[in-house]
OpenMM code with the backbone's topology and positions (N, CA, C; nanometers):
from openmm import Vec3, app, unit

residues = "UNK UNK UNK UNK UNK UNK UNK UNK UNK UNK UNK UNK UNK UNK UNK UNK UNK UNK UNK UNK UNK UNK UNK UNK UNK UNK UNK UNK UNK UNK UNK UNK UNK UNK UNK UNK UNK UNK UNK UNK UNK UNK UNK UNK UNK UNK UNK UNK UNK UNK UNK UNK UNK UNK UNK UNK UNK UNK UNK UNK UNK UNK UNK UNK UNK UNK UNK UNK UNK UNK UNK UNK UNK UNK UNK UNK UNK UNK UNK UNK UNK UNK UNK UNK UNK UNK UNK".split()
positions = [
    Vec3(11.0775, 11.2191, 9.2894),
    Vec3(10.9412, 11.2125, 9.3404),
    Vec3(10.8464, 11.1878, 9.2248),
    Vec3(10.7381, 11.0823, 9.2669),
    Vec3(10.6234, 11.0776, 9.1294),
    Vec3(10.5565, 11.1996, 9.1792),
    Vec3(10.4765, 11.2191, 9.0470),
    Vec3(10.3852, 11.3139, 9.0611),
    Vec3(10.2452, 11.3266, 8.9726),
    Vec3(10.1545, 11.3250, 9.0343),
    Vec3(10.0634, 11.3251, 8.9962),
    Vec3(10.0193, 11.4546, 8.8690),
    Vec3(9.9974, 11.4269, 8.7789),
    Vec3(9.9832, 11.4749, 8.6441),
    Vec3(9.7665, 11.5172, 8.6162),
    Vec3(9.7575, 11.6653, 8.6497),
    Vec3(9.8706, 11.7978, 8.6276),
    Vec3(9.8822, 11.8193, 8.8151),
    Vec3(9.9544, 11.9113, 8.8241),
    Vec3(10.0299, 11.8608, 8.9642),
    Vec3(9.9020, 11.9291, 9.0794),
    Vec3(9.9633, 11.9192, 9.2025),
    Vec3(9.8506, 11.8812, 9.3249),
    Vec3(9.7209, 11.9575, 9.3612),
    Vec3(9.6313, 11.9437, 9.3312),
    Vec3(9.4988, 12.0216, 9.3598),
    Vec3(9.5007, 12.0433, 9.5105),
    Vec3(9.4062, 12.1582, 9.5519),
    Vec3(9.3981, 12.2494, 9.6438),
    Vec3(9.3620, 12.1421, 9.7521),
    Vec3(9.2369, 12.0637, 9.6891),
    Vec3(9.2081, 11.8890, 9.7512),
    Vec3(9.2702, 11.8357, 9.7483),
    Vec3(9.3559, 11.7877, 9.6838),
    Vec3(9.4551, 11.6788, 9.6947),
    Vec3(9.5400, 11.7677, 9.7714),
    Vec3(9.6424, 11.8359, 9.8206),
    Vec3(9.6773, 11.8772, 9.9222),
    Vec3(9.6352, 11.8504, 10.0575),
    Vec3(9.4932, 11.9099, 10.0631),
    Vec3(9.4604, 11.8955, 10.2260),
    Vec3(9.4370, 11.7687, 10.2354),
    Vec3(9.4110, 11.6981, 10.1478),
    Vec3(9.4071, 11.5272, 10.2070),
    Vec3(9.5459, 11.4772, 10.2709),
    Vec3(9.6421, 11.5207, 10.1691),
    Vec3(9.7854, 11.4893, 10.2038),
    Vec3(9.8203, 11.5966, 10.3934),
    Vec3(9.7935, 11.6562, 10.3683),
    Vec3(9.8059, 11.7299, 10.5052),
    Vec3(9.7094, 11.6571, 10.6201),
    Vec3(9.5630, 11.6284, 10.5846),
    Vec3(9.5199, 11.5593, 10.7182),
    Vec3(9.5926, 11.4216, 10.7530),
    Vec3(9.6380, 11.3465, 10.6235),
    Vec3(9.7375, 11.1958, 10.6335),
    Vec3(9.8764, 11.2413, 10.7485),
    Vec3(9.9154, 11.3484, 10.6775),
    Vec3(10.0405, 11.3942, 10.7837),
    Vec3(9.9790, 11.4046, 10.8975),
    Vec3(9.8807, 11.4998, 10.9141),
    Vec3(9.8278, 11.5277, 11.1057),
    Vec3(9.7643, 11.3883, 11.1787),
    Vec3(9.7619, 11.3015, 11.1005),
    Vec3(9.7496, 11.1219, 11.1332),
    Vec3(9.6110, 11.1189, 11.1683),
    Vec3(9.4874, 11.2308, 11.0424),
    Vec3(9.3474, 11.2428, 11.0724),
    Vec3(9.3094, 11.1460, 10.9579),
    Vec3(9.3851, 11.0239, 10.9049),
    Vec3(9.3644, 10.9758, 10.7787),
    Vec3(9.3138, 10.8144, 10.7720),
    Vec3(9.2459, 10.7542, 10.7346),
    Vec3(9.2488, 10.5898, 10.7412),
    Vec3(9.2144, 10.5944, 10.5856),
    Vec3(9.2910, 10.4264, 10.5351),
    Vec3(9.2262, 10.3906, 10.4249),
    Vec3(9.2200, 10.2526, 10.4147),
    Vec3(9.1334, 10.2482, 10.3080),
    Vec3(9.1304, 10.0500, 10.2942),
    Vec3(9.2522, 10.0343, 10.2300),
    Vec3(9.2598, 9.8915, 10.2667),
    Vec3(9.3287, 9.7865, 10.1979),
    Vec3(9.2547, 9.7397, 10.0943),
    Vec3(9.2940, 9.7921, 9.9911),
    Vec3(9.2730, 9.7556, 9.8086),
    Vec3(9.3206, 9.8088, 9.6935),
    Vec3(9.2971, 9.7556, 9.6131),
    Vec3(9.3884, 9.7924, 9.4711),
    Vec3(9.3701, 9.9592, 9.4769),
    Vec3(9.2010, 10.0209, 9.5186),
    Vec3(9.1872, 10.1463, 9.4275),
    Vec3(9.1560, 10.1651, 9.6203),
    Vec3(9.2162, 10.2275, 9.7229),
    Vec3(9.1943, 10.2460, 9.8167),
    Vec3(9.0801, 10.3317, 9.8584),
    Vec3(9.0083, 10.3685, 9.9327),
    Vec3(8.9248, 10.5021, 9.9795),
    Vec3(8.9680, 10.5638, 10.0970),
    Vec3(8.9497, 10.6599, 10.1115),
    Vec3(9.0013, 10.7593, 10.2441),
    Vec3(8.8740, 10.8211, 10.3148),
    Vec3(8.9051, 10.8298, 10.4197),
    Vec3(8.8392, 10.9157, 10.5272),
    Vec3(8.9183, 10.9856, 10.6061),
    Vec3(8.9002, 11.0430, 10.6064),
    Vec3(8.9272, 11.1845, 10.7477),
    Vec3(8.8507, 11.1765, 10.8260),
    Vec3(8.9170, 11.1633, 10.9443),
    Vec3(8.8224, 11.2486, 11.0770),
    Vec3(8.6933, 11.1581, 11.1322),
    Vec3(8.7028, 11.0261, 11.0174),
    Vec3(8.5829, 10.8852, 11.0422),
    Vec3(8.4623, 10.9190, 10.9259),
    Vec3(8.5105, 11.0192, 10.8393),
    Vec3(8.4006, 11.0783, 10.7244),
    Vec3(8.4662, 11.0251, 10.5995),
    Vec3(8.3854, 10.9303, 10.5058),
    Vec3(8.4578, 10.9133, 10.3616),
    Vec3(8.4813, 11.0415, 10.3144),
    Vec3(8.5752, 11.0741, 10.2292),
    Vec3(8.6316, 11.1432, 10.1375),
    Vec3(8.5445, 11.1776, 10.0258),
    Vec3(8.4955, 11.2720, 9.9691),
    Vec3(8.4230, 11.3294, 9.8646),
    Vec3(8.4246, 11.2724, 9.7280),
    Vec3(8.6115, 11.3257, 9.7357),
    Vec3(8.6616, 11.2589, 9.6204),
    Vec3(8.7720, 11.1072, 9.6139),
    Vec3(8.7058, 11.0384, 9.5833),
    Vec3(8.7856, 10.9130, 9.6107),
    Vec3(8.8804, 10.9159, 9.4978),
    Vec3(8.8252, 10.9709, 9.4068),
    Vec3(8.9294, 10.9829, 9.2974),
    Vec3(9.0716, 11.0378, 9.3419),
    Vec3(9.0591, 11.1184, 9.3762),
    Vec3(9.2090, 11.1889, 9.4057),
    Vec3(9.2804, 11.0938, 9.5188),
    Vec3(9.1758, 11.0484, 9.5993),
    Vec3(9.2533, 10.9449, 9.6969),
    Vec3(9.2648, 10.8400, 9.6330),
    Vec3(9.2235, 10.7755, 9.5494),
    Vec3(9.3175, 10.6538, 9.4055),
    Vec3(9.4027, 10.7494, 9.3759),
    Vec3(9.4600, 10.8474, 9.3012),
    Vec3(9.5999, 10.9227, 9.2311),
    Vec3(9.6353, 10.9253, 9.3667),
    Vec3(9.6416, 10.9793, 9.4897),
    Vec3(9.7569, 10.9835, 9.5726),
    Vec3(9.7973, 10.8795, 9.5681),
    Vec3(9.7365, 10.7318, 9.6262),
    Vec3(9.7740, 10.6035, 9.6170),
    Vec3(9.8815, 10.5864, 9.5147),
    Vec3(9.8167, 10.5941, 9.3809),
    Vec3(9.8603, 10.5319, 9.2895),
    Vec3(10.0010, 10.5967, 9.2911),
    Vec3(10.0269, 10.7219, 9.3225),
    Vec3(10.1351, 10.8122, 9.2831),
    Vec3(10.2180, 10.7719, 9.3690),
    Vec3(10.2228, 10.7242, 9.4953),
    Vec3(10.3011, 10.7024, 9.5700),
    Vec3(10.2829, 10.7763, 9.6864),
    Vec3(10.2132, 10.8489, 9.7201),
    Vec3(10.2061, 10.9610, 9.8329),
    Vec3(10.1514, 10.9197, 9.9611),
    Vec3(10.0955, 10.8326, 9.9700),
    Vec3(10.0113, 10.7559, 10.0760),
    Vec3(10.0075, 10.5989, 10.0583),
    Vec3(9.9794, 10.5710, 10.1800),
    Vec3(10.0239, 10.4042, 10.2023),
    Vec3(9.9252, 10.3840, 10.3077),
    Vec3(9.8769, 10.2629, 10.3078),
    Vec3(9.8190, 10.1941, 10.4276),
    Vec3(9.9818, 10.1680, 10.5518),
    Vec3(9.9139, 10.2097, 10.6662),
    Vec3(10.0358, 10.1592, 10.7725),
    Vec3(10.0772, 10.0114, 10.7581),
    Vec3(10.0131, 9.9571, 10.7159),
    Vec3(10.0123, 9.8076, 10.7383),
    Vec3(9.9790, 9.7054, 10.6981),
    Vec3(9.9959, 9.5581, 10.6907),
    Vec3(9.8886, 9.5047, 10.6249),
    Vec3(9.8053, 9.4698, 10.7117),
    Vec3(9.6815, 9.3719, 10.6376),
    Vec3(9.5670, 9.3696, 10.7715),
    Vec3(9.4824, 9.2713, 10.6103),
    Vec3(9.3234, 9.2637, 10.6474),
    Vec3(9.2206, 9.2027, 10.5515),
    Vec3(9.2166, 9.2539, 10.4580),
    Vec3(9.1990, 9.2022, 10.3270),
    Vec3(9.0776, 9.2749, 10.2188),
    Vec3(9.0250, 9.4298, 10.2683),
    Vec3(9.0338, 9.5446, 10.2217),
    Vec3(8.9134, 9.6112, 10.2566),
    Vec3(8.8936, 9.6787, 10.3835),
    Vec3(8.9978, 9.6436, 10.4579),
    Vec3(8.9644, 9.6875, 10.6149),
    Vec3(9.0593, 9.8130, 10.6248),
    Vec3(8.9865, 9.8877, 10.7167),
    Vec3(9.0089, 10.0344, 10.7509),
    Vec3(9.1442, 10.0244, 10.8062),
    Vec3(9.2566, 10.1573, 10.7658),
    Vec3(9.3443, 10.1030, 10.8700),
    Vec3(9.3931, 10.2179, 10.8893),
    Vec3(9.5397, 10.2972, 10.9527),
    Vec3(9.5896, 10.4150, 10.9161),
    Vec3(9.6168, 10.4186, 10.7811),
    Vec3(9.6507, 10.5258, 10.7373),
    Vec3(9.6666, 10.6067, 10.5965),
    Vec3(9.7998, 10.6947, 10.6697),
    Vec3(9.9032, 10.6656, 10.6133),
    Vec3(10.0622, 10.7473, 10.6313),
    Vec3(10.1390, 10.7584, 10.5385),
    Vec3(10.1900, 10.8804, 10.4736),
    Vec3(10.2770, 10.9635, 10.4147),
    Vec3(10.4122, 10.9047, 10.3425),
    Vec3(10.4347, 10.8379, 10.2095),
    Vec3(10.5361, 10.7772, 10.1726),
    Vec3(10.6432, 10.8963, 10.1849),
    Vec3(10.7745, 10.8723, 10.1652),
    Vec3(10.8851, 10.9718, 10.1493),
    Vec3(10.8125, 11.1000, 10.0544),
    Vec3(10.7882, 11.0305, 9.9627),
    Vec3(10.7363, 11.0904, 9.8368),
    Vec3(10.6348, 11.1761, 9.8990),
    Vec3(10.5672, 11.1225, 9.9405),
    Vec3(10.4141, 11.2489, 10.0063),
    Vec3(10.5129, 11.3415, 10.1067),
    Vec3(10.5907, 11.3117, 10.2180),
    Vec3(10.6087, 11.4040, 10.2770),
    Vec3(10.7210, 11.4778, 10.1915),
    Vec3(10.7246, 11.4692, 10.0716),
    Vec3(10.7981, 11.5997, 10.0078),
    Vec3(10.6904, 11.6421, 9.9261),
    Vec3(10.6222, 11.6335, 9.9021),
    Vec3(10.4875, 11.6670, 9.8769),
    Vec3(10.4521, 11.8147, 9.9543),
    Vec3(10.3716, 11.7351, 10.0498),
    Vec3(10.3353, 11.8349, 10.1596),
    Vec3(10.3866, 11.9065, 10.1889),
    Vec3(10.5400, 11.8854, 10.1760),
    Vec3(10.6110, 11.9965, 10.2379),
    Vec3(10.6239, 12.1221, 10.1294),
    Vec3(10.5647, 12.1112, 10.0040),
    Vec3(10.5556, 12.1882, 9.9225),
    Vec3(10.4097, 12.2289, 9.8907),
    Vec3(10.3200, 12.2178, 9.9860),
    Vec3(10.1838, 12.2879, 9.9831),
    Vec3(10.1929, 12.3839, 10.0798),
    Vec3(10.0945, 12.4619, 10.0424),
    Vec3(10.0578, 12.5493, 10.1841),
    Vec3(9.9631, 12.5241, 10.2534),
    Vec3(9.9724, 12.5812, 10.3731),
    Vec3(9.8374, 12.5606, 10.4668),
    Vec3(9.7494, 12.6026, 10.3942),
    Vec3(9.6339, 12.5683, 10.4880),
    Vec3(9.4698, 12.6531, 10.4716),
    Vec3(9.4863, 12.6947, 10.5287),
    Vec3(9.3834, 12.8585, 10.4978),
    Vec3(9.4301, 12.9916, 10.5416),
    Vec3(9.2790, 12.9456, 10.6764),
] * unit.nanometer
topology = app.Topology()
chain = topology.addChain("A")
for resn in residues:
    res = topology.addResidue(resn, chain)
    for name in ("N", "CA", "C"):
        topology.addAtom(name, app.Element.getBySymbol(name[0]), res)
């Protein structure tokens, strides 16, 4: 598994957990952005390192830039499966 260096913030977790509950979209682009729930993401940064790390993927291809699902590489769902919930 890659891993993001130093390993998964409390945020970077629950992003990876709303991608699993399929509350996730991102663009199609080099440095992607995320939303949850139809709300951009705070930190886009951490949603570039998931990307980059391997943990998340666009479902699909599609345009430049266009919104699409956001789903869980192998790699992310061993991830997640090593966070905990929110309490």
């Amino acid at each position: 598994m890659r891993t993001i260096s130093p390993p998964l913030s409390h945020r970077a977790s629950a992003m990876l957990r709303a991608v699993a509950a399929d509350r996730a979209e991102m663009t199609l682009s080099a440095e992607p952005d995320l939303r949850i729930d139809g709300l951009l993401c705070c930190d886009q940064a951490t949603a570039h390192d998931l990307a980059r790390a391997g943990l998340i993927r666009p479902i699909g291809p599609g345009l430049p830039r266009q919104w699409v699902r956001a789903v869980l590489t192998p790699d992310g769902h061993v991830a997640v499966s090593h966070t905990a919930p929110a309490a």
